[in-house]
Phi, psi and omega in degrees: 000128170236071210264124173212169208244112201267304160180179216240176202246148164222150187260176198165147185282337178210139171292315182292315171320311204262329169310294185331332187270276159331322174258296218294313191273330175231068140054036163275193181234164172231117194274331193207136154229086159249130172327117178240352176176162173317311196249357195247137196218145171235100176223128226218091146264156168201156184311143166283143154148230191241022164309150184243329165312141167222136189282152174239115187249131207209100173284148191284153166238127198064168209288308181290345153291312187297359171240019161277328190309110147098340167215068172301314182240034184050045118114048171249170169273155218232342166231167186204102172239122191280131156260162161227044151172081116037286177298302176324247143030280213276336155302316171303311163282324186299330180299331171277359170092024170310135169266106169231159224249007174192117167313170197284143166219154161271104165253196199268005172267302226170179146249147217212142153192173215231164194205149160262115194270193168000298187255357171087024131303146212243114177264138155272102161281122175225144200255094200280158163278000000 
């Protein structure tokens, strides 16, 4: 059996915003944008290297996705995106003005520290040891 994890839906208020968010600011590839209907788009970022998993920006439709937006996993952190140079990576977002809400520490995974994107979803940047 051979099974992997393609992707995953994050919800968001605009589609343009959030690409604009996801490539510019942290440095994602935009794998897809396609027209699916006047209000609907299949659009696909994903961290550059060699990863395959990718976010699916899933514009909210109605009042219950709009409150879902930025709180998805009820406000623990909810994506972990692995680096292999840490320092690089966590200067680059501070230089875009990335907010993060717990400073780099060494723990016994790796190093790590947490951040909020766009919508106050809550990430891990992590160095795997």
């Amino acid at each position: 059996m051979n099974q992997k994890l393609a992707h995953i839906a994050l919800i968001v208020d605009d589609y343009d915003k959030a690409i604009s968010y996801y490539v510019q600011t942290l440095n994602f590839e935009l794998v897809e944008d396609t027209i699916l209907s006047l209000s609907k788009r299949w659009v696909l970022v994903k961290p550059t290297g060699s990863g395959t998993c990718s976010l699916l920006l899933a514009k909210a439709v109605g009042s219950e996705q709009e409150s879902r937006i930025g709180n998805q996993s009820g406000g623990r952190v909810f994506l972990f995106l692995h680096t292999d140079d840490f320092q690089r990576d966590y200067k680059n977002l501070i230089a875009r003005n990335v907010e993060f809400i717990r400073q780099p520490a060494e723990e016994t995974h790796g190093t790590v520290a947490v951040f909020k994107d766009l919508y106050g979803n809550l990430w891990d940047l992590i160095e795997p040891k």
